[in-house]
C-alpha positions in Angstrom: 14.9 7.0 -8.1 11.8 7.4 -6.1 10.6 4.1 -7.0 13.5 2.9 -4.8 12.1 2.7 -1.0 8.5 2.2 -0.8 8.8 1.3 3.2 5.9 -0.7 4.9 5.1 -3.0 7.5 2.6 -4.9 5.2 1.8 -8.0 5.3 4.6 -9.0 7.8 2.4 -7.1 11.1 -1.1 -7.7 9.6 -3.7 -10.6 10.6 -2.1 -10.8 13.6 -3.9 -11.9 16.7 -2.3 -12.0 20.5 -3.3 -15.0 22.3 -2.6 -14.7 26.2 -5.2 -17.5 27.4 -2.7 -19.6 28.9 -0.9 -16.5 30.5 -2.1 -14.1 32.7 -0.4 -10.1 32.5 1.1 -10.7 35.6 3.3 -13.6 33.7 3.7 -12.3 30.9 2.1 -12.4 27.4 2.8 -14.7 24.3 2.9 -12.7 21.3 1.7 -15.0 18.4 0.2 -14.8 15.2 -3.1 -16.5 14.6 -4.7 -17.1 11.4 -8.2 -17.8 10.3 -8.9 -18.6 6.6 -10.5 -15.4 4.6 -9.6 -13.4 7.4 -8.8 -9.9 5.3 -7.4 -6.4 6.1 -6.3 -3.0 4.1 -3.1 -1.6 5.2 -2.3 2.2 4.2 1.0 3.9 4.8 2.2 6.9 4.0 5.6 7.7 3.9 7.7 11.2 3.6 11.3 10.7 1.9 14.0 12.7 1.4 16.4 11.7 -1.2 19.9 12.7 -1.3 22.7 12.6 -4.2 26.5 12.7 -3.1 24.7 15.0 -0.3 22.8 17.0 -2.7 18.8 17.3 -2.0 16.9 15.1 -5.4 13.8 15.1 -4.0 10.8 15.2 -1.4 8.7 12.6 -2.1 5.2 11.3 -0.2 4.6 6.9 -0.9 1.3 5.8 0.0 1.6 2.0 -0.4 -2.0 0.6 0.1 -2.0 -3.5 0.5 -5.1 -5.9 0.8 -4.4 -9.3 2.3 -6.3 -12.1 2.7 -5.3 -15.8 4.6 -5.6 -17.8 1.6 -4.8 -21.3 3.9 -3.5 -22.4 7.4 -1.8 -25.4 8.5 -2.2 -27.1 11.8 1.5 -25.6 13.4 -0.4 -22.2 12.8 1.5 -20.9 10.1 -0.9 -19.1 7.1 -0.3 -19.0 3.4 -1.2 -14.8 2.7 -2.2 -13.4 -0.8 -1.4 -9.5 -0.7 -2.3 -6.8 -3.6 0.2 -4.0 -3.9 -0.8 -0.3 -4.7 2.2 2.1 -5.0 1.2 6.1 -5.2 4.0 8.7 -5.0 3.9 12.9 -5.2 6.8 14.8 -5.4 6.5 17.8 -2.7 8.9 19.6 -4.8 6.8 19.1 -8.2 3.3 19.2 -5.6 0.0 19.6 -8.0 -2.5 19.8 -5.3 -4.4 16.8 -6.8 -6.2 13.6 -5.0 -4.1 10.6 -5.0 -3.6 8.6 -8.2 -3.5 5.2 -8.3 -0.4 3.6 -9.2 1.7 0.7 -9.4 0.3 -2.8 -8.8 1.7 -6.1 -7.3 1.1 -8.8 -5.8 3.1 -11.4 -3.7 2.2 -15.3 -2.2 4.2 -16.2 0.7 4.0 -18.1 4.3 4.4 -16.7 7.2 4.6 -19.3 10.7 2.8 -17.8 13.8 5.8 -16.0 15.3 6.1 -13.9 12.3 8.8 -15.2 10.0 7.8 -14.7 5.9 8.8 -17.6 3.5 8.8 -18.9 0.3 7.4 -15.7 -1.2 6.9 -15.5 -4.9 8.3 -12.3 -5.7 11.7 -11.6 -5.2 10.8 -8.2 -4.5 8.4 -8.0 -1.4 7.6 -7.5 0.7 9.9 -4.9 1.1 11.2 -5.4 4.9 10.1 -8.9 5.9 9.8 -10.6 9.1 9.3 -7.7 10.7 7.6 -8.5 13.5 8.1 -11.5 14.6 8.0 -12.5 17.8 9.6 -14.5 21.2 8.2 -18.0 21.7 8.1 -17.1 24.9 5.9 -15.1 27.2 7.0 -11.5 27.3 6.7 -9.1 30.8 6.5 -5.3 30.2 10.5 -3.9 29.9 11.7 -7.4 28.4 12.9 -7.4 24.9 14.3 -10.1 22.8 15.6 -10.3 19.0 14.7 -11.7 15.8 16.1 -11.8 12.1 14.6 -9.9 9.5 15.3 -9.1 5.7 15.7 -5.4 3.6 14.8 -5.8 0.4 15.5 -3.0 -2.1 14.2 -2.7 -5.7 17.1 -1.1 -7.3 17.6 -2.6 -11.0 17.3 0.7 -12.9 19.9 2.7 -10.7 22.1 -0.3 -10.5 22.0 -2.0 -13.6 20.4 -4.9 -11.4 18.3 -7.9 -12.6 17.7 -9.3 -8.5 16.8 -7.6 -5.8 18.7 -6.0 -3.3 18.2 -8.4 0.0 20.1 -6.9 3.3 19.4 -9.5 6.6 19.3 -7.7 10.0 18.7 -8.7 13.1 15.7 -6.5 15.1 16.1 -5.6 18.7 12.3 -5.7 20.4 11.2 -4.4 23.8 7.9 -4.3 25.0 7.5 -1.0 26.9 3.8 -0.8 28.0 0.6 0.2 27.6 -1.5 3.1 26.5 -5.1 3.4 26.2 -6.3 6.0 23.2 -9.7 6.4 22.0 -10.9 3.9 24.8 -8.8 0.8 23.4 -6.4 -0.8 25.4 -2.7 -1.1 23.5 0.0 -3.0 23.9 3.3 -0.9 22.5 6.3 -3.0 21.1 9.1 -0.7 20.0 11.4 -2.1 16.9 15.3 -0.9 16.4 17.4 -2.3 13.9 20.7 -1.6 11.7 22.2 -3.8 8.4 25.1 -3.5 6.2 26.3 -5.2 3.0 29.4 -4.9 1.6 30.9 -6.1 -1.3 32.1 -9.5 -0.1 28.7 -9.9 1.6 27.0 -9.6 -1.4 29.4 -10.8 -3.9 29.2 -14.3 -5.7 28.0 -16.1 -2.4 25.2 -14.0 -2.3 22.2 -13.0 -3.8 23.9 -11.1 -6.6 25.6 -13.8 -8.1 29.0 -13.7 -9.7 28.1 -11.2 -12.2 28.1 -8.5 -9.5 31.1 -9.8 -8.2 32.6 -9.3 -11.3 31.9 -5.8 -11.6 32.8 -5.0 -8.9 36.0 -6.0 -9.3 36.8 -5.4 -12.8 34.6 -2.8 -13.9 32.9 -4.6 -16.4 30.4 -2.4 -17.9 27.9 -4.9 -18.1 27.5 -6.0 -14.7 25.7 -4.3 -11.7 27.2 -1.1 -10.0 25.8 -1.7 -6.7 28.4 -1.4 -4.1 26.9 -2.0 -0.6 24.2 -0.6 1.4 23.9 0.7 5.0 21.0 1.9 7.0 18.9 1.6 10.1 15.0 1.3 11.6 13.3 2.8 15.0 9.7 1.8 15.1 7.1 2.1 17.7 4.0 -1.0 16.8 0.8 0.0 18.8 -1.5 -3.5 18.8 -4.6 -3.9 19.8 -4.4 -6.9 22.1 -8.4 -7.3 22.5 -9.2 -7.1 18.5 -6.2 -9.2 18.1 -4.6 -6.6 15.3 -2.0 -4.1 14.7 -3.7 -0.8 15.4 -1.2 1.7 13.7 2.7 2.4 13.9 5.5 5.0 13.1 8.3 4.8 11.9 11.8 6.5 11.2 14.5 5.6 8.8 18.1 6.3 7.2 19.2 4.1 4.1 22.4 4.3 2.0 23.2 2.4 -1.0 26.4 2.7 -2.5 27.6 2.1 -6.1 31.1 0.8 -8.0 31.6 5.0 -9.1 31.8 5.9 -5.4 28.5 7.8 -5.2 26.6 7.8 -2.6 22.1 7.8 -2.5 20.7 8.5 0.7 17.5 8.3 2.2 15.4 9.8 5.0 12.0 9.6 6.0 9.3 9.0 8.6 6.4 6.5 8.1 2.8 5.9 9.9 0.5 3.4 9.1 -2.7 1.9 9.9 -4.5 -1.4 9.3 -8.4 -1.5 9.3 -9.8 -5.1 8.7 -12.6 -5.0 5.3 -15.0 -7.6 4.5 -15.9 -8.0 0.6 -18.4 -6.3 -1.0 -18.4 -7.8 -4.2 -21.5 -10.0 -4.3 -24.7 -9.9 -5.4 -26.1 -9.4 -2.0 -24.6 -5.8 -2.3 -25.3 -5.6 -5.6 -28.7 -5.9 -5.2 -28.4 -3.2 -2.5 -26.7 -0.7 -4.4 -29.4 -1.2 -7.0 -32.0 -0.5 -4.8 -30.6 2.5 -3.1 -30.0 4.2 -6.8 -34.1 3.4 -7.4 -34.3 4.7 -3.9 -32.8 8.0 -5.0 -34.4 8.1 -8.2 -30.9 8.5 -9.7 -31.0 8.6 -13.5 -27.9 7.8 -15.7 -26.6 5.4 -13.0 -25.6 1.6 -13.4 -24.3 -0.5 -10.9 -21.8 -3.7 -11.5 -19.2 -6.3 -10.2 -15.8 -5.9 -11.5 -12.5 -7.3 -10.8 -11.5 -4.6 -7.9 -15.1 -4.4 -6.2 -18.4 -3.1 -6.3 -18.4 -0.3 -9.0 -21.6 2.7 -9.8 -21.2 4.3 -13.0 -22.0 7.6 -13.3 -22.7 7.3 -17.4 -23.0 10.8 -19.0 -21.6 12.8 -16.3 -22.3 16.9 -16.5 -19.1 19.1 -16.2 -18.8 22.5 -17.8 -17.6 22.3 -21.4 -14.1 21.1 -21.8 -13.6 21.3 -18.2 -13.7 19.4 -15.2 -16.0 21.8 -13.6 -19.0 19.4 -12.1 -22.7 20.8 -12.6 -24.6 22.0 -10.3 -27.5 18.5 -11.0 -24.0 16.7 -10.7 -23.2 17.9 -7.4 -26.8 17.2 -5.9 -26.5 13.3 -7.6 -22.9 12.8 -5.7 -24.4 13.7 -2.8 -27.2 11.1 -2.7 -24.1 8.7 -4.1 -22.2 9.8 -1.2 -24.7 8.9 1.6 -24.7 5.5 -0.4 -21.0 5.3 0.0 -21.2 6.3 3.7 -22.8 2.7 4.0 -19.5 1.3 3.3 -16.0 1.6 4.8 -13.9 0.2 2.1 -11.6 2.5 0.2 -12.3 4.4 -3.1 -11.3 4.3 -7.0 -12.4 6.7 -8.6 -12.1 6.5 -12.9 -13.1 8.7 -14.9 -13.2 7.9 -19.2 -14.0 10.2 -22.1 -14.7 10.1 -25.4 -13.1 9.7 -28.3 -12.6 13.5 -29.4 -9.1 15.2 -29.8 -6.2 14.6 -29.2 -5.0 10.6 -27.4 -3.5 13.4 -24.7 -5.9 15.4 -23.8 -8.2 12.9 -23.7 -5.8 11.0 -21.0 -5.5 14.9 -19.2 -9.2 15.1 -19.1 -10.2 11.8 -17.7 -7.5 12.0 -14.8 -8.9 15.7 -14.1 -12.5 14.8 -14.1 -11.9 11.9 -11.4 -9.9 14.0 -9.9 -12.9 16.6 -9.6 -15.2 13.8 -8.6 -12.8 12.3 -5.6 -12.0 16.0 -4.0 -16.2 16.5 -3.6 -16.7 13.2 -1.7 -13.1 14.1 0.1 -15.0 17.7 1.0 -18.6 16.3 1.7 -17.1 13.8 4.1 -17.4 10.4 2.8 -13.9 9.4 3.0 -10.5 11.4 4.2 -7.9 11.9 1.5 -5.9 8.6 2.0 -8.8 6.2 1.8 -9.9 8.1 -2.0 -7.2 6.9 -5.0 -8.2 8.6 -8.7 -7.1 7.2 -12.5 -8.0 8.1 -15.9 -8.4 5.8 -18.8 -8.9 8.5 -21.3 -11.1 7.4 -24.4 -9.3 3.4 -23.7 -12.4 1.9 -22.5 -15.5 3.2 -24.2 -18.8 1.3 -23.3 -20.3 1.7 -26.6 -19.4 3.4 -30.3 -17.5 6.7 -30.5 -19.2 7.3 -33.8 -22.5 8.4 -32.9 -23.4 11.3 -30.3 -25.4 8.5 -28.5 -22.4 6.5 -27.9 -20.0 9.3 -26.8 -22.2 10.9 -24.3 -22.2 7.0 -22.6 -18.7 7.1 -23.0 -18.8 10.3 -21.1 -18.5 8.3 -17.5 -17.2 8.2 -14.0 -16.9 5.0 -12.1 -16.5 4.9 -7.9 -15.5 1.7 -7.0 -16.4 0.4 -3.5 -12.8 -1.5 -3.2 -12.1 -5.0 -2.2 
């Protein structure tokens, strides 16, 4: 059930550039998007959840949904074709372990999105998950004027419901722009969002996105069909943009969502979201290869190799020191991260941290140890200052990926590795 509701602004309020040069304040401003090919930004929100049963507490749960997009093309009416990765993390405050933030689900989504900010034609039934959101007046807007603009829920729901399609709820979003606020020395414009949507069983029934399957079911029981009933639920957001950098500077958000299903129960959901989007440049060439390179023969770091991979800019750490069985780092470990870490500090792209094993015991443990030794790697960079806790995502691939033969002590001591991956 928590994979229901990962809520997120991305990529609908991202890229996004005011352009007031044929306006001045006094007249108003013309919120528009403009887009500039390979123009890229990361987006990371967190999101705090509470999931309800038939008014029973399930869960507390924490979604950090980190997204990368890129302006793949533009057309000449200012509308952008967008490419946009999908990481989905989650951690259950009831279940909490204390560890870094692993890194989970991925997806990815093509779709067009015209300069006021409507999304279309996206490949993936599935995201983004609220779309069109925001999109803007084609008109000038004066502080205190608001105007409205449709949007689209969509809710990932096939396991609770029995549900090939996606759940797809359109809304119509209320904005007023209240004013401006200066914070760290940046001038911001502040847009604030409400919006409310309902589906009920005629809405979605065999004109709708369902199809008549649903319908079915929902009138006959049939045990084959969906169970999904209807959903309810409503939005307040406050968007703080950064009119000069031409960017969405960060936003919060509240939320209440219920879904219904054919047995009369009722899932509810409640949560709070904030977000920011920082623009990246790639560092996967061999420009920055070459650098790395250099600053590990800089160092004099030994055991270290540096590579391109699909996900960015990655420096092994082959034959990594913990204590035995553990994932206690080494005292000549710790010194080595720190020299890595003032290498990192030279970049401001976000983290993956991986850490692999050998091929000794059990398929398990090995899994248990890798995780735990990433782990152990990502919270000393998070402690020495190199990146905060939301910018740092850990994995383990247990023995899955070994570098060389797990049948000499040579091999397995290569094996033995943690990667940090400067991401794109």
């Amino acid at each position: 059930m928590n994979k229901l509701l990962k809520k997120s602004l991305l990529p609908f309020a991202i890229l996004t550039f005011f352009s007031a040069s044929a306006f001045a304040e006094d007249d108003g401003i013309l919120f528009e998007f403009k887009h500039t090919k390979d123009d890229a930004v990361v987006h990371v929100a967190t999101v705090e959840e509470e999931a309800y049963v038939n008014g029973r507490l399930h869960n507390r749960t924490e979604f950090i949904n980190r997204t990368s997009t890129t302006v793949t093309d533009t057309q000449k009416d200012g509308s952008a074709k967008l490419f946009t990765h999908y990481m989905t993390t989650q951690n259950n405050f009831i279940n909490a372990t204390g560890r870094m933030l692993s890194w989970g689900e991925e997806e990815s989504v093509r779709l067009y999105r015209d300069k006021n900010g409507h999304l279309h034609d996206s490949d993936n039934d599935f995201l983004p998950t609220v779309q069109s959101v925001p999109s803007f007046s084609d008109k000038p807007v004066k502080i205190g004027e608001s105007w409205t603009s449709e949007g689209l829920e969509v809710h990932d729901c096939r396991d609770l419901f029995n549900m090939e399609d996606a759940i797809q709820v359109p809304f119509t979003a209320t904005y007023t722009y209240t004013g401006d606020e200066e914070i760290d020395g940046k001038k911001l414009n502040v847009i604030e969002v409400e919006y409310k949507f309902f589906q009920d069983a005629g809405e979605a029934g065999d004109k709708g996105s369902l199809g008549q399957d649903w319908y079915d079911s929902y009138l006959y029981g049939t045990a084959s069909g969906s169970t999904y009933a209807g959903a309810q639920g409503q939005a307040v957001q406050k968007i703080w943009w950064d009119n000069e950098k031409g960017e969405l500077d960060h936003y919060i958000e509240e939320f209440v969502i219920y879904l219904y299903d054919t047995y009369n129960n009722t899932y509810a959901f409640r949560g709070t979201a904030h977000g920011e989007v920082t623009e990246y440049k790639s560092v996967n060439n061999k420009d920055n290869l070459k650098k790395l390179q250099k600053k590990v023969e800089k160092y004099k770091l030994d055991n270290i190799s540096v590579k391109q991979g699909d996900k960015g800019l990655t420096i092994s750490l082959d034959n990594i020191q913990f204590e035995p069985d553990s994932d206690v780092l080494m005292p000549s470990e710790k010194k080595k991260l720190e020299k890595i870490g003032e290498i990192l500090k030279e970049f401001q792209n976000d983290l993956l941290i991986t850490g692999h094993c050998a091929a000794r015991g059990t398929v398990g443990a090995q899994q248990k140890l890798s995780e735990e030794r990433a782990d152990a790697v990502a919270k000393f960079l998070v402690a020495n200052g190199i990146r905060d806790q939301y910018h740092i995502f850990t994995q383990g691939k247990g023995a899955t990926e070994p570098v060389a033969s797990n049948d000499t002590e040579a091999g397995r001591i290569k094996n033995r590795r943690v990667e940090i991956t400067i991401m794109d």
